[in-house]
PALUM-940581 format. One record per residue (C-alpha): residue number from 0; x, y, z. Coordinates in steps of 0.5 Angstrom, whole numbers, plus 2048, in hexadecimal, padded with zeros to 3 digits. Example, Ala and Ser with C-alpha at 12.3 -4.5 7.8 and 13.67 -1.06 7.14 Angstrom:
// residues 2
+-----+-----+-----+-----+
|   i |   X |   Y |   Z |
+-----+-----+-----+-----+
|   0 | 819 | 7F7 | 810 |
|   1 | 81B | 7FE | 80E |
+-----+-----+-----+-----+
END
This chain:
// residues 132
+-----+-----+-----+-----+
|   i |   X |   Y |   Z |
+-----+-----+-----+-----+
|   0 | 867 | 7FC | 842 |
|   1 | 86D | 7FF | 83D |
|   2 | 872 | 7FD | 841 |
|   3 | 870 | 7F6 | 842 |
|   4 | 870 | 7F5 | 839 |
|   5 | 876 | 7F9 | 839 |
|   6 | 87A | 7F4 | 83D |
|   7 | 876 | 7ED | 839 |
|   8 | 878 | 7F2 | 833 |
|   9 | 880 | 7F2 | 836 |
|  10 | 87E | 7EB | 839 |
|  11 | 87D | 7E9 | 831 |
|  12 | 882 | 7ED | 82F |
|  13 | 888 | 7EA | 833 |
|  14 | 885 | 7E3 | 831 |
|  15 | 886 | 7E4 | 829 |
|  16 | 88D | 7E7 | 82B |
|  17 | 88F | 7E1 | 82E |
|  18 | 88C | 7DC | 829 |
|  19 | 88E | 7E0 | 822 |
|  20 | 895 | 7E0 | 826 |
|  21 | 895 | 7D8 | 827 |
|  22 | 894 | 7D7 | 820 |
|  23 | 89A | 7DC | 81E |
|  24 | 895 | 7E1 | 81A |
|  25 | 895 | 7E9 | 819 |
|  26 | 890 | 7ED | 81B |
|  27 | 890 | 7EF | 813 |
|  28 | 88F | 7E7 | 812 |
|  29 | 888 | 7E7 | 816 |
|  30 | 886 | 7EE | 814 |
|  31 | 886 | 7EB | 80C |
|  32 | 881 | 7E6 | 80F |
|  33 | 87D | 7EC | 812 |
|  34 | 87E | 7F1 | 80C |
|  35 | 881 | 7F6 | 810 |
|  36 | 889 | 7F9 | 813 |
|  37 | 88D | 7F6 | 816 |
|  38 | 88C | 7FC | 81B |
|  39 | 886 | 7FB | 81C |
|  40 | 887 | 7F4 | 81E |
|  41 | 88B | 7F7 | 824 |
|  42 | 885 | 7FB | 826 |
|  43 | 881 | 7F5 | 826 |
|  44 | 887 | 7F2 | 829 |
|  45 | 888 | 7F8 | 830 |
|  46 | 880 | 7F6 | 830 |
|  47 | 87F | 7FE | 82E |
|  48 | 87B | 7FC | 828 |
|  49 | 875 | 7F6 | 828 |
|  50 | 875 | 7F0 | 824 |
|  51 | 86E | 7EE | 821 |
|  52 | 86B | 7E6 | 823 |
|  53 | 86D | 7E5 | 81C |
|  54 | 874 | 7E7 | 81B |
|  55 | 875 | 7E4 | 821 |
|  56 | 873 | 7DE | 81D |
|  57 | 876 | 7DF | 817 |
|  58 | 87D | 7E0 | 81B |
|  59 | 87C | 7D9 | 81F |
|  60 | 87B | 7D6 | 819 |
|  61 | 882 | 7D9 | 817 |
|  62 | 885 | 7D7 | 81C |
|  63 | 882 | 7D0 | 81D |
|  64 | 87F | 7D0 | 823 |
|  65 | 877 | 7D2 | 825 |
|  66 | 875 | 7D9 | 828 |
|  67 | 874 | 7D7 | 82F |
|  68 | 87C | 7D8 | 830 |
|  69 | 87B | 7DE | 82F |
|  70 | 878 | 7DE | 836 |
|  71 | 87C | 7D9 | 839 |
|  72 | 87E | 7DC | 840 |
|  73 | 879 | 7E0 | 841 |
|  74 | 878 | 7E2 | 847 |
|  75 | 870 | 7E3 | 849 |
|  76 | 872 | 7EA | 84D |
|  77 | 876 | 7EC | 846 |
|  78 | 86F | 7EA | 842 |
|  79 | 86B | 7EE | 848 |
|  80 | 868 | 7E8 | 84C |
|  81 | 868 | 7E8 | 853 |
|  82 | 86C | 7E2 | 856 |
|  83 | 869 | 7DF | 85B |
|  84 | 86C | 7D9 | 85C |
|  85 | 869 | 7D5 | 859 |
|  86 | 86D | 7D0 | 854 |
|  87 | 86B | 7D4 | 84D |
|  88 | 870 | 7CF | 84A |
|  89 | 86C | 7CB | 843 |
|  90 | 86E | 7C6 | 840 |
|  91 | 875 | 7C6 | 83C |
|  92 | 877 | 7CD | 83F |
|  93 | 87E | 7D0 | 841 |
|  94 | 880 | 7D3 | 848 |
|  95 | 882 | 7DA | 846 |
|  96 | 88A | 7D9 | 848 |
|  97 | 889 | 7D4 | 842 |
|  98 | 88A | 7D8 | 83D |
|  99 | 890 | 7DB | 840 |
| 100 | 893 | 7D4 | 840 |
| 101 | 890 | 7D3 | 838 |
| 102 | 894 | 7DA | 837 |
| 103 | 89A | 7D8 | 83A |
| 104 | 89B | 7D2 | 837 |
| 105 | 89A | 7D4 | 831 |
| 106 | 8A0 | 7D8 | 833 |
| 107 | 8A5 | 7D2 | 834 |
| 108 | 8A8 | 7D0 | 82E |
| 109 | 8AD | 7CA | 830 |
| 110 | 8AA | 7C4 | 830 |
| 111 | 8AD | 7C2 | 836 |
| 112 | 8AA | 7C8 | 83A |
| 113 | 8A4 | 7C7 | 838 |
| 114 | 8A4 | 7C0 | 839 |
| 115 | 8A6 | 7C2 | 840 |
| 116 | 8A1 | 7C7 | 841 |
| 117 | 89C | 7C1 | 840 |
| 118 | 89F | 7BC | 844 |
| 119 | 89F | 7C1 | 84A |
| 120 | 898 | 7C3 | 849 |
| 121 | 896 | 7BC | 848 |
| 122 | 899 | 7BA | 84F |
| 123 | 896 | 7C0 | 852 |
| 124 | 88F | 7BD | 84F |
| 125 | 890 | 7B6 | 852 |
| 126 | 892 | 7B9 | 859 |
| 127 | 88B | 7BD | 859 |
| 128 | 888 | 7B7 | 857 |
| 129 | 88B | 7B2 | 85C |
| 130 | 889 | 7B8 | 862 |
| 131 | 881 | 7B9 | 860 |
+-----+-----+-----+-----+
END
């Protein structure tokens, strides 16, 4: 059981890593929305310390988008659940890999790139779209 909430802890950290980059803040930006240090921002971040539900909150918030991205890519075997085979997708949910491409993505600062990047995955889409 404690490995399993140390890695959502490491899951949910990673996640405001990459959110809190994307939109060009500091760990000291999110630490004032929380009244705490840049430095135990970091620990939130490396996943050595948990969040409450209600940080969660009040850092989705900040960072415009809802709590649940904090959880995006979350796979059932890191969060202890068996995986059976069984399509536990819900509506609306992201496969794991997704986040790494938001990640790096969000690392693409030419326009042109990114709009090349966009225009492969596009095409890769519509080519599995066409085999199902």
């Amino acid at each position: 059981m404690r490995t399993e909430a140390e890695a959502i802890n490491r899951h949910i950290g990673d996640r405001l890593r990459i959110l809190r980059k994307k939109r060009g803040l500091s760990q000291a930006d999110l630490g004032a929305v929380l009244d705490v240090s840049f430095q135990q921002m970091g620990n939130y971040e490396k996943g050595k310390d948990r969040l409450s539900a209600g940080a969660l909150y009040l850092l989705a918030r900040f960072l415009g988008t809802s709590p649940a991205a904090f959880f995006e890519g979350l796979s059932p075997a890191e969060a202890g659940f068996a995986e059976d085979g069984a399509d536990y997708a819900v509506a609306g949910e992201r496969p794991p890999q997704s986040v790494k491409l938001d990640a790096a993505f969000g690392r693409i600062r030419s326009q042109r790139d990114r709009a090349l990047a966009v225009a492969i995955v596009e095409t890769i889409a519509q080519r599995d779209d066409g085999a199902a």
